[in-house]
C-alpha positions in Angstrom: 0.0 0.0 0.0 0.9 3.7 -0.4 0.4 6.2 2.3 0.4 10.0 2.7 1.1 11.2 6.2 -1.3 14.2 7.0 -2.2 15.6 10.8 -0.7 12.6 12.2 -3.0 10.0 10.2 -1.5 8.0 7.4 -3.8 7.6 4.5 -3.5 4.4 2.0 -4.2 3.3 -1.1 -5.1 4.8 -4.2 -8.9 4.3 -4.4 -9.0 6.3 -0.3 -6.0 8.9 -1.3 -8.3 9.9 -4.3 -11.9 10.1 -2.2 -10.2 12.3 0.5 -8.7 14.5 -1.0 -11.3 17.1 0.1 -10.2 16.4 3.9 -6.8 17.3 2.9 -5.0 20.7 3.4 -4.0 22.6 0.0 -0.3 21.9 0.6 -1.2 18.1 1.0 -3.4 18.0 -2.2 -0.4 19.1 -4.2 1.8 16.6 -2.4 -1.3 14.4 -3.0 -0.8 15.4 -7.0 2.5 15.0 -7.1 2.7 11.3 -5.6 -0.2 10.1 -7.7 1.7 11.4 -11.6 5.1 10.0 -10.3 3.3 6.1 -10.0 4.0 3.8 -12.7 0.6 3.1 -14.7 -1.8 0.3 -12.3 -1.2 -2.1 -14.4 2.4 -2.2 -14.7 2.6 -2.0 -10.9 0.3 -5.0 -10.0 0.7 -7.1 -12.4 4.2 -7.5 -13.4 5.2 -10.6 -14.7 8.7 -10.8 -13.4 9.3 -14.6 -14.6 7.5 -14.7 -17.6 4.8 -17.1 -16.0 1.8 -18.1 -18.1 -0.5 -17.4 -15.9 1.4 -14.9 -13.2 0.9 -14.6 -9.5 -0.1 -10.8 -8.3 1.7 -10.7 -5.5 5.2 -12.2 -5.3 7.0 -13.2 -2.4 10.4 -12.1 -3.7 11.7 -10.2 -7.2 13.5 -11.6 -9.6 17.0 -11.7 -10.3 19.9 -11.3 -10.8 20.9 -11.2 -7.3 24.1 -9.8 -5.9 24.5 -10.6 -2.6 27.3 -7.4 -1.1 29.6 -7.6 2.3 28.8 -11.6 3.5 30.1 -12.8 6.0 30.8 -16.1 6.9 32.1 -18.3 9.9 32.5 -21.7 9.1 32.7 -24.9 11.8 33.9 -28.1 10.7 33.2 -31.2 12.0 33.0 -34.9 11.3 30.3 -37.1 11.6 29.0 -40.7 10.7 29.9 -41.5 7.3 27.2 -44.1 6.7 24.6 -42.0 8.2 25.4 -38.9 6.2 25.1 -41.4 2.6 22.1 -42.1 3.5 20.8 -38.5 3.3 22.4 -38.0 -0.3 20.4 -38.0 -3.5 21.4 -40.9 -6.1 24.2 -40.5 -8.5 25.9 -38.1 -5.7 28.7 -40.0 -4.2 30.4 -38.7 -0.5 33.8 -37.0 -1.0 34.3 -37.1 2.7 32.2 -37.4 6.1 33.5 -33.8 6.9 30.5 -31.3 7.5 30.8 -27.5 7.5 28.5 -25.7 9.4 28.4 -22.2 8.0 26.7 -18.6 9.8 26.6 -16.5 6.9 25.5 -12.8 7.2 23.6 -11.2 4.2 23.6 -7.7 4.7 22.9 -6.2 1.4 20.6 -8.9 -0.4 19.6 -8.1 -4.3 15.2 -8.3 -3.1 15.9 -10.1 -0.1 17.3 -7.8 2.2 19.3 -8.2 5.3 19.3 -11.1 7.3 21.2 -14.0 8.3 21.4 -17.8 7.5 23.0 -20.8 8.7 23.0 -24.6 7.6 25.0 -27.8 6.9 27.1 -28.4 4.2 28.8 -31.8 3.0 31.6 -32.1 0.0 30.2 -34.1 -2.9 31.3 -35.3 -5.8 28.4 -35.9 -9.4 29.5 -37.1 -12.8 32.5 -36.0 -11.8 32.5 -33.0 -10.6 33.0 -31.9 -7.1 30.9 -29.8 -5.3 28.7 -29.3 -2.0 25.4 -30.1 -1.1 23.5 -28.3 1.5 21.6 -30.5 4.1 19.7 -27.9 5.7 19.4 -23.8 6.2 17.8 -22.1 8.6 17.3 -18.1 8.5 15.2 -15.1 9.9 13.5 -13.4 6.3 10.6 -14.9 4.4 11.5 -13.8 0.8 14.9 -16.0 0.9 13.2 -18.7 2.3 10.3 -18.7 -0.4 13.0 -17.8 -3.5 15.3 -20.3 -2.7 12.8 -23.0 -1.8 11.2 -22.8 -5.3 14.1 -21.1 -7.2 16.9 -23.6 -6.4 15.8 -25.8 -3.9 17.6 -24.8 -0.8 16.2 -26.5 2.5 15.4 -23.6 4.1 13.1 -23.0 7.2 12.4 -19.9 9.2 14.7 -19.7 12.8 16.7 -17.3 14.6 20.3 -17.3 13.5 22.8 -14.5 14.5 26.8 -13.8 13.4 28.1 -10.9 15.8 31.3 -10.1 17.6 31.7 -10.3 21.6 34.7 -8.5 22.4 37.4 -10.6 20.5 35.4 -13.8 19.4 33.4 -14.3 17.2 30.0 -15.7 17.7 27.1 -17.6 15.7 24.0 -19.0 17.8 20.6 -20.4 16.2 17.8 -20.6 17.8 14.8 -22.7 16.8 11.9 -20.9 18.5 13.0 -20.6 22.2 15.5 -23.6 22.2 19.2 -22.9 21.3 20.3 -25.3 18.9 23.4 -24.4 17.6 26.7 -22.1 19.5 29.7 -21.6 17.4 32.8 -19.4 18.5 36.4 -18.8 17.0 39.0 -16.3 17.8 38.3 -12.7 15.9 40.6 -12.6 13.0 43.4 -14.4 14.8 45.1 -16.1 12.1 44.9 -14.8 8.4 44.1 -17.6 5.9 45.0 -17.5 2.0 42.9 -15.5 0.3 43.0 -17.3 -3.1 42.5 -20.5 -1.9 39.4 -19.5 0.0 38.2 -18.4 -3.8 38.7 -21.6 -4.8 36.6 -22.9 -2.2 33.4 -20.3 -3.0 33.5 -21.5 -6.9 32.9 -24.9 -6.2 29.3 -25.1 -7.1 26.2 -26.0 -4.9 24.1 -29.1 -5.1 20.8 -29.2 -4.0 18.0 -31.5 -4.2 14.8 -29.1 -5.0 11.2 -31.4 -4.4 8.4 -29.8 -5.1 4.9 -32.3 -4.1 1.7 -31.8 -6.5 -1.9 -30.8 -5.0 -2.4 -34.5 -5.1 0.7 -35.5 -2.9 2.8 -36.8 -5.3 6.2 -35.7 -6.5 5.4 -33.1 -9.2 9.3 -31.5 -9.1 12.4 -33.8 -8.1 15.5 -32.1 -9.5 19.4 -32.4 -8.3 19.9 -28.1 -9.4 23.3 -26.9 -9.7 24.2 -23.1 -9.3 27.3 -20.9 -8.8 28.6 -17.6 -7.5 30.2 -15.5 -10.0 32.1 -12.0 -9.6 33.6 -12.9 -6.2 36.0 -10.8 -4.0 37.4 -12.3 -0.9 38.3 -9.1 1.3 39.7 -10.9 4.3 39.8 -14.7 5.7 40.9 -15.8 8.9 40.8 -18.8 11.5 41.3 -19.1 14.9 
């Protein structure tokens, strides 16, 4: 909706702005005026099709790309885990490179129409047809419109939680919290021990796996894809452990 402030009562919509007009002071009208020429036609506004759908949706729950995704940060756990257990959980064709699992806090700060807000989620190394890659387990973050987009654009796991990425004196901290329970601490030193920059590059290229399932109105698989996708135009400004 669109709103014009006026005596300390906010006004929305089109269809009221243009029926009270005659409540409004004189200055306000023209403001009033001015609002209503500098709006894109009704048409264009409500019913953009922004991914050339057949039948389009009128209101979206994110915008379309591309995405850039400016200043993330990242803090990264590894840990090992049951290497039987975790093939289980893979899609076929994807074969286990090693029963190492990264758990990642990543802030998103500056979000192409998603934002600011912060995930975190398991990822395992992966090899299919060859290639190697990662595939992500499960996300968890705190912002509907990534959830949705990257549910039904890629297939990322993603569920709404609590995660946070901030610095306490000199450590770093993640936490996740899954309604009132805390599920997940993570700390490391802050910038302790600088890492090689080009080799954490290498790392960020690899591309990501995921396994994107989509059930029909009837309950049976309509969508069951293994989707690959990238991050291009990368700059690592800084890496550290600790």
């Amino acid at each position: 909706a669109h709103g014009l402030r006026q005596g300390g009562v906010i006004i929305f919509s089109r269809c009221f702005l243009y029926s009270l007009k005659m409540f409004l002071s004189p200055r306000a009208r023209l403001l009033a005026q001015a609002f209503q020429a500098s709006r894109r036609p009704y048409s264009d506004f409500y019913f953009r099709n922004d991914f050339n759908m057949v039948a389009p949706r009128w209101l979206m729950a994110y915008a379309k790309g591309p995405y850039r995704f400016i200043n993330r940060e990242f803090l990264i756990i590894s840990y090992r885990t049951d290497e039987a257990r975790l093939r289980k959980v893979l899609p076929p064709g994807v074969e286990l490179v090693d029963n190492r699992v990264n758990y990642e806090f990543i802030r998103m700060p500056d979000s192409t129409g998603f934002g600011d807000y912060t995930e975190t989620g398991q990822v395992v190394p992966i090899k299919f047809k060859g290639e190697e890659g990662t595939l992500t387990l499960s996300m968890f973050l705190d912002d509907l419109p990534p959830i949705a987009g990257g549910r039904e654009i890629w297939g990322f796991p993603k569920k709404y939680a609590k995660p946070r990425l901030f610095v306490e004196s000199d450590v770093l901290v993640g936490t996740l919290d899954y309604g009132s329970l805390r599920v997940v601490t993570a700390t490391m030193g802050y910038k302790q021990y600088e890492l090689d920059k080009a080799e954490v590059l290498k790392s960020v290229k690899k591309p990501v796996f995921l396994l994107k399932n989509i059930p029909g109105v009837d309950g049976k698989p309509e969508i069951n894809q293994l989707t690959k996708t990238y991050l291009t135009d990368i700059t690592v400004k800084g890496a550290w452990t600790g």
